[in-house]
C-alpha positions in Angstrom: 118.5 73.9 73.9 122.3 75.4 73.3 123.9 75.2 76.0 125.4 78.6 77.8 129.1 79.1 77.6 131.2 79.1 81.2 132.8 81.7 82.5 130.0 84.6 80.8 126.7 86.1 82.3 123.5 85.9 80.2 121.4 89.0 79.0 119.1 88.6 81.9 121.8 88.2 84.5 124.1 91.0 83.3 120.9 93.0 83.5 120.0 92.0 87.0 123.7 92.7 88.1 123.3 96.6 86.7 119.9 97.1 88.1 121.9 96.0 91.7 124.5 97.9 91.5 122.7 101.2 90.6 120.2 100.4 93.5 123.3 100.0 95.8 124.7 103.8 94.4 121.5 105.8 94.6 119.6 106.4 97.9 116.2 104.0 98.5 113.1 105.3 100.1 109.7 103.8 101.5 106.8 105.9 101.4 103.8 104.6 103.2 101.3 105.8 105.7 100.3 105.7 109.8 97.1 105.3 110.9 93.6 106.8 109.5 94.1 107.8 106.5 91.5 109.0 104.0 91.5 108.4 100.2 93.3 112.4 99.8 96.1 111.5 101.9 96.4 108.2 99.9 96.3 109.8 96.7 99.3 112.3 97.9 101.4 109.2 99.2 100.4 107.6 95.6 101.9 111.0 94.1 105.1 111.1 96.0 105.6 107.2 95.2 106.3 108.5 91.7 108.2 111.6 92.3 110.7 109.0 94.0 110.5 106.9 91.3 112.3 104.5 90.4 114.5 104.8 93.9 111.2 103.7 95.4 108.9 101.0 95.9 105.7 102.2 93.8 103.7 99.3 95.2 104.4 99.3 98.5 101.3 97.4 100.1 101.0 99.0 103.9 98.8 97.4 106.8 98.3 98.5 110.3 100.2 95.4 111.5 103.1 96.5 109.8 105.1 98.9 112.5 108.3 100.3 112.5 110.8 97.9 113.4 109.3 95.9 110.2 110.8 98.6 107.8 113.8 98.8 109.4 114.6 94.7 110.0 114.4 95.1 105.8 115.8 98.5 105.0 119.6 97.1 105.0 119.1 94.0 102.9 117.0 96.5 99.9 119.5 99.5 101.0 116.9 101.5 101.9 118.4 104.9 103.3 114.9 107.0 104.3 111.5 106.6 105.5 108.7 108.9 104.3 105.4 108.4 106.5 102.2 110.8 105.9 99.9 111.1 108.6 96.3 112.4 109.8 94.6 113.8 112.4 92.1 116.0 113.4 94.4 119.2 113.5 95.8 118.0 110.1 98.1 116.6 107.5 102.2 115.7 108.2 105.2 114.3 107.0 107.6 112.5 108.8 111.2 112.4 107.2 113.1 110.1 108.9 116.8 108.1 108.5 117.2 104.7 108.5 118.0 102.9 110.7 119.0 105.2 113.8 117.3 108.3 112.9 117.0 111.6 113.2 113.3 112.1 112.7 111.7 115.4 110.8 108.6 116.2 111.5 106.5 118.6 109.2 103.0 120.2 108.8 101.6 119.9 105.6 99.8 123.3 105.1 98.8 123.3 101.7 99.0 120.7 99.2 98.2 119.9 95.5 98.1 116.7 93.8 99.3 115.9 90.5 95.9 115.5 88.2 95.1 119.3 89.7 98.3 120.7 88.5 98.6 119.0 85.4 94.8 120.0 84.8 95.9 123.7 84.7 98.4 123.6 82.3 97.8 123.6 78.0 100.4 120.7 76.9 101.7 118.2 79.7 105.0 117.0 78.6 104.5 114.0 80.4 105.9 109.8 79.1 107.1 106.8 80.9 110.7 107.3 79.8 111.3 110.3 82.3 110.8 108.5 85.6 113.7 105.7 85.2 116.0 107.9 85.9 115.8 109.8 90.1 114.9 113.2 89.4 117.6 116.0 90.9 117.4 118.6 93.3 117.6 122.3 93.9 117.1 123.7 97.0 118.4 127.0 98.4 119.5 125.2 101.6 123.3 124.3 102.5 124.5 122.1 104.7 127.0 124.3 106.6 125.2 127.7 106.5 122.1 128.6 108.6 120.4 127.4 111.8 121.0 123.9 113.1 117.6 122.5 112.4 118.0 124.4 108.6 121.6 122.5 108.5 120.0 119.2 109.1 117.2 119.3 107.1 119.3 120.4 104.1 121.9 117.3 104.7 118.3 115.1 104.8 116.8 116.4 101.8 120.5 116.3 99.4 121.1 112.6 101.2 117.3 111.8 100.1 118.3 112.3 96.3 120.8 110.9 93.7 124.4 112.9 93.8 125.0 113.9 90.3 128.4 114.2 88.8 128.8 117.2 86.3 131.8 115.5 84.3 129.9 112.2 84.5 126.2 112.6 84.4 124.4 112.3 81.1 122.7 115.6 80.0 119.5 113.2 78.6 119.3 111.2 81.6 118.5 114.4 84.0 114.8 114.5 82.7 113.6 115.7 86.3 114.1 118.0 89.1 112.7 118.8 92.6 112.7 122.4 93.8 112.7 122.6 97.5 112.7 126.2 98.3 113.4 127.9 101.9 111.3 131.0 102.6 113.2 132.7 106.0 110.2 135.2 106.2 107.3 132.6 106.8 109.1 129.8 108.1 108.1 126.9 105.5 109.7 124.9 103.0 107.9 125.1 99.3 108.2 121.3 97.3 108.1 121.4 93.3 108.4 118.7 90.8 109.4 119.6 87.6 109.8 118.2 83.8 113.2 119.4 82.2 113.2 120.2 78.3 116.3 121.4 76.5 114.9 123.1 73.0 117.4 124.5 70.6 117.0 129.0 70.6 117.4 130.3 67.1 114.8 127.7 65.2 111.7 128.0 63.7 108.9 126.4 64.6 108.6 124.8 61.0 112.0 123.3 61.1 111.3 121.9 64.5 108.7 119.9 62.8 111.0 118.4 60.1 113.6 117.7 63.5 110.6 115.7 64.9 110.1 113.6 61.4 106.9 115.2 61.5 105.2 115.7 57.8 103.5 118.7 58.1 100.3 119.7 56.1 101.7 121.4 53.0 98.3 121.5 51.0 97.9 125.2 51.4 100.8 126.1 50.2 102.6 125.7 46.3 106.3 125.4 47.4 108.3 124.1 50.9 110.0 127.3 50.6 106.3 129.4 51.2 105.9 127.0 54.5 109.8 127.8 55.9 109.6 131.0 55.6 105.9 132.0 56.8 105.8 135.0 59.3 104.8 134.3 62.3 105.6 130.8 63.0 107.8 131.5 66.6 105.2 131.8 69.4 105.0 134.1 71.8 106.7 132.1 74.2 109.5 131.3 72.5 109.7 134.7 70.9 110.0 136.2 74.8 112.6 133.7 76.1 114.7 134.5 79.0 118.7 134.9 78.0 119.4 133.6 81.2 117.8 130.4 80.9 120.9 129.2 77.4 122.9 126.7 78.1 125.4 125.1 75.4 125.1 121.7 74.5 126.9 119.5 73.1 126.1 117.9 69.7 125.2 114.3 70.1 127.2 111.3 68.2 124.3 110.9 65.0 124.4 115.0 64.6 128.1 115.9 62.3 130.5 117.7 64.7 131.1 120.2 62.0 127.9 121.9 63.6 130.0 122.4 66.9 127.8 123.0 70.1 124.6 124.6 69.9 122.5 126.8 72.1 119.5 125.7 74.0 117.2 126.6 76.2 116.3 125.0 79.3 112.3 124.7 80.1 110.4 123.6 83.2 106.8 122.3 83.1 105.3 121.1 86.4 104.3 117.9 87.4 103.2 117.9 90.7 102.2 117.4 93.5 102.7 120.7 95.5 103.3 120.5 99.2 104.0 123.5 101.4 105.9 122.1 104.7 106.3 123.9 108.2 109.0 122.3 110.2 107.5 121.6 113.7 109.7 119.3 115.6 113.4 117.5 115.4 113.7 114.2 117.1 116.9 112.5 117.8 116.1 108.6 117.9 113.6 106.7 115.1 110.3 108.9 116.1 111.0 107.8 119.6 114.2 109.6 121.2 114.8 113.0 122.3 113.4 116.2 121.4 115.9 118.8 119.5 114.1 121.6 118.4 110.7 122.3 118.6 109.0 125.2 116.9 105.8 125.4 119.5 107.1 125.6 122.6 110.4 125.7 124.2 111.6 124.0 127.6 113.7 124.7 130.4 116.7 122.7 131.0 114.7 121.6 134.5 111.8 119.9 132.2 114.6 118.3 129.8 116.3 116.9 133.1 112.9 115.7 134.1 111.7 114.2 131.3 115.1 112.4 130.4 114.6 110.8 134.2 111.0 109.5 133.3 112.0 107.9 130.0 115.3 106.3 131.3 112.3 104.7 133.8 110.0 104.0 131.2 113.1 102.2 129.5 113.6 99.8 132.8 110.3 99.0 133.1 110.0 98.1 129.9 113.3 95.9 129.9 112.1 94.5 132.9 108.3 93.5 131.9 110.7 91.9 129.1 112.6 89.8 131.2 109.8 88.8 133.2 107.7 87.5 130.2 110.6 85.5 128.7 111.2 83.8 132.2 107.1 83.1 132.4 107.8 81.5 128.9 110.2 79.6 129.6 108.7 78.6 133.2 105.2 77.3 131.2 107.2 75.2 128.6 108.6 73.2 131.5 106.1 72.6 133.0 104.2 71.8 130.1 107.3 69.0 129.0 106.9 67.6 132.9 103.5 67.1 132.3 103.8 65.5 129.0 106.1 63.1 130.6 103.7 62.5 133.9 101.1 61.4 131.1 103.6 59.6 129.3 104.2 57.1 132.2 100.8 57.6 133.6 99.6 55.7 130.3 102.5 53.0 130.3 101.3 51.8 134.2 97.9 51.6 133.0 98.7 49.3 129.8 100.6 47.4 132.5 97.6 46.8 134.4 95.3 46.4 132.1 97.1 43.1 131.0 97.5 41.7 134.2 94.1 42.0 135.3 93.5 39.9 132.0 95.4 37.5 132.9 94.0 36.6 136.4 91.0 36.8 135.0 91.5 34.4 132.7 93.1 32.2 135.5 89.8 32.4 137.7 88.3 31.1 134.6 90.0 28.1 134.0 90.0 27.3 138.0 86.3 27.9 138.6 84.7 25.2 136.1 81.9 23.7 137.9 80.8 21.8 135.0 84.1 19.8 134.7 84.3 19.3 138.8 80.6 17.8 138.7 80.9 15.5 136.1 84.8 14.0 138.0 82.5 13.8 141.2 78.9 12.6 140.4 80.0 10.9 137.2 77.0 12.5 135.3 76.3 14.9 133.2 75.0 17.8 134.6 71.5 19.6 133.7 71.9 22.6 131.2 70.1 24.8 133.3 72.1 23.9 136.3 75.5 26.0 135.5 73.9 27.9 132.8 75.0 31.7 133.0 72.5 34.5 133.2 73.2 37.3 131.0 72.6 40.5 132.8 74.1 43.1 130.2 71.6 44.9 127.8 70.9 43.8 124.6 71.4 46.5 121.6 70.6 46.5 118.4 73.2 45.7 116.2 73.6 46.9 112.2 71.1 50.2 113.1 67.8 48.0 111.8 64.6 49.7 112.5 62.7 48.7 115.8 59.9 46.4 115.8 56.6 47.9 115.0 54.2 47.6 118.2 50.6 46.0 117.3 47.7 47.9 117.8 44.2 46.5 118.0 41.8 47.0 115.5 38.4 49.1 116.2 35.1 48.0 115.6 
C-alpha cells in the first residue's frame, strides 16, 4: 500500500474539511414533530425536510423521550441555528419557529396546506432531479427587517436568518436552482409559503435548436433535409411564444461556450415543487417555548395580568429550584447511608469469620480432653466393650448421588 505523503490532505479528507466549513457558513435546522401526530402531519414534516435540504437533517429519527433540552445540548456542536416543530391537536395543525439556543419562539396556525405529490400531480412536466437540492434554496419574501410592525420585524429577521445569505458578486448563477417565496398578505393577516424550481432558458430559440443544445437526435424520418426540420412553422409553443419581458435576465456565457457570442438573454421560469403552507401568526414568545408572552393575536392583556402572571412564574421558578435542591440533597443523603451500611456488613461479616474459627477450635479441644476410651483403658487396664462408648448417631440419614428409593413389597393375592 503507497504510503501517503506528510504535510497533504487526502481526497476524502479535503472533502470532509469542505463539507465542514460550508456547514459552519450556512444556517442548520432540525425539523421534527411534538406529540400525536398522524401519518399527514408526518408526510408535511417529511416535505419540509427536503425543502431544507441539504442544511438539514433528512433522517432525523424523533421519539417522545427526546425533549427540548436534547436538541439544544447538540445544536452547538452540529451548528444548528433553528428549530422547526409541527404539531397537532384537536383545534389543528402549527408550526413552531424557534432560535436556538435562547429563543424567541414563533408560533403559527397552519390553515391550509398542500403536500408535494398533490402539487406536483397538477402540473404537465415536473422539472424535478437530485442535483437541485445540494445546494439551500434562496428566499424571497416581501418582508424587511426594519419596516412594519414589531412582530412583522421579527419574523422577517427569523425567516432571512433561517436561509443561506447569497452574495451577488460571489454566488454561482447554476448553483441557485431553488427559491422559497414567503409572501405577507396585510389584508388577511397570513403568511403564504412557496417552493419553487428555477430554470434559466435562452428567449430568441427555437424549439428545434434547443434539441440539438440538449444532444438530442431528433426524429428526422419525415422529413428530406435538416433544413425542412429548422425551419418548420410552428415549432415555439404557446408558452414560450407569450413570455413575459419582464421575466430576461442577461447571462453570462459560460467557459466551454466562445466569448465571441458575448452575453445572451434568458428567461427565468419557476415550476412548483411543493409543499404549500398558509401560516397565521398567533403568538410571540420570548424564552425557548417557555418565557414570556410578546404579542398575541387572540387576546390582549392588561399590564395588571402581565404583573400577575410574571409573579406566579418567578414562583413557579423557586419551587422548581427548590424541589431541585431538595432531591439532590435526598440523593446524596441515601448514598451515605447506603456506603455506612455497606461498611456495617463489611465488619458484621469479618466478626462472624472470627467466631466461627474459634468455636472450632474449642471444639476440637473438648474433643481431645473428653476421650473416655483412652481414660478407661489407663484405669481398668482393659479394653473397653465396643458398645460401651460407641456414639449414637441421631442426624438423618439422606440419600446420597439422587438413586431411586427402594421399592416397597406388596403381597401377592390369591
Amino acid at each position: 500500500m503507497p504510503r501517503r505523503k506528510l504535510g497533504r490532505l487526502t481526497r476524502k479528507n479535503r472533502r470532509e474539511a469542505k463539507n465542514q466549513a460550508v456547514t459552519e457558513q450556512h444556517p442548520q435546522c432540525f425539523v421534527v414533530t411534538r406529540g400525536n401526530t398522524g401519518p399527514t402531519l408526518k408526510k408535511l414534516t417529511q416535505d419540509f425536510r427536503t425543502v431544507m435540504e441539504p442544511n438539514t437533517a433528512a433522517r432525523l429519527r424523533h421519539t417522545q423521550k427526546n425533549s427540548l433540552k436534547d436538541y439544544v445540548a447538540v445544536a452547538a456542536t452540529l451548528h444548528v441555528t433553528h428549530l422547526v416543530i409541527f404539531t397537532q391537536t384537536k383545534l389543528g395543525l402549527y408550526l413552531k419557529l424557534c432560535r436556538l439556543p435562547h429563543g424567541p419562539s414563533l408560533i403559527f396556525r397552519i390553515n391550509n396546506f398542500a403536500q408535494c405529490k398533490d402539487v406536483l400531480s397538477t402540473l404537465k412536466k415536473q422539472h424535478t432531479h437530485p442535483g437541485m437540492y445540494l445546494m439551500g434554496p434562496c428566499l424571497m419574501t416581501n418582508l424587511q427587517p426594519e419596516e412594519g410592525d414589531l412582530q412583522l420585524q421579527l419574523a422577517a429577521k427569523m425567516f432571512l436568518d433561517m436561509f443561506p445569505t447569497i452574495t451577488p458578486h460571489e454566488a454561482k448563477t447554476k448553483a441557485i436552482q431553488r427559491c422559497c417565496l414567503i409572501h405577507y398578505d396585510a389584508e388577511e393577516g397570513v403568511f403564504d409559503f412557496r417552493h419553487y424550481a428555477i430554470q434559466v432558458v435562452p428567449v430568441g430559440i427555437s424549439k428545434a435548436v434547443k434539441k440539438f443544445n440538449k444532444r438530442k437526435l431528433p426524429d428526422l424520418s419525415s422529413f428530406s433535409d435538416v433544413s425542412e426540420f429548422m425551419t418548420k412553422s410552428g415549432m415555439l409553443s404557446e408558452s414560450e411564444a407569450e413570455d413575459d419581458p419582464s421575466a430576461h435576465v442577461t447571462v453570462p456565457p459560460s467557459k466551454k461556450a466562445s466569448k465571441k457570442l458575448g452575453p445572451q438573454k434568458s428567461s427565468v421560469r419557476l415550476s412548483e415543487l411543493g409543499p404549500r403552507l398558509t401560516l397565521q401568526l398567533l403568538k410571540v414568545e420570548e424564552g425557548l417555548l417557555e418565557g414570556n408572552v410578546l404579542y398575541s393575536s387572540i387576546y390582549t392583556k392588561s399590564a395588571e395580568e402581565k404583573l400577575e402572571l410574571e409573579k406566579r412564574r418567578r414562583i413557579k421558578k423557586q419551587l422548581k429550584a427548590k424541589r431541585k435542591k431538595e432531591q439532590e440533597e435526598n440523593v446524596e443523603a441515601k448514598k451515605k447511608k447506603k456506603e455506612e451500611h455497606k461498611k456495617k456488613c463489611l465488619d458484621g461479616m469479618g466478626l462472624k469469620n472470627e467466631k466461627k474459627e474459634k468455636v472450632t477450635g474449642d471444639a476440637e479441644e473438648n474433643e481431645e480432653e473428653d476421650d473416655d476410651a483412652q481414660y478407661y483403658r489407663e484405669e481398668v487396664g482393659e479394653e473397653p466393650a465396643p458398645e460401651l462408648f460407641q456414639k449414637k448417631d441421631t442426624s438423618m440419614k439422606r440419600r446420597k448421588g439422587g438413586g431411586k428409593p427402594p421399592r416397597k413389597k406388596f403381597k401377592k393375592k390369591d
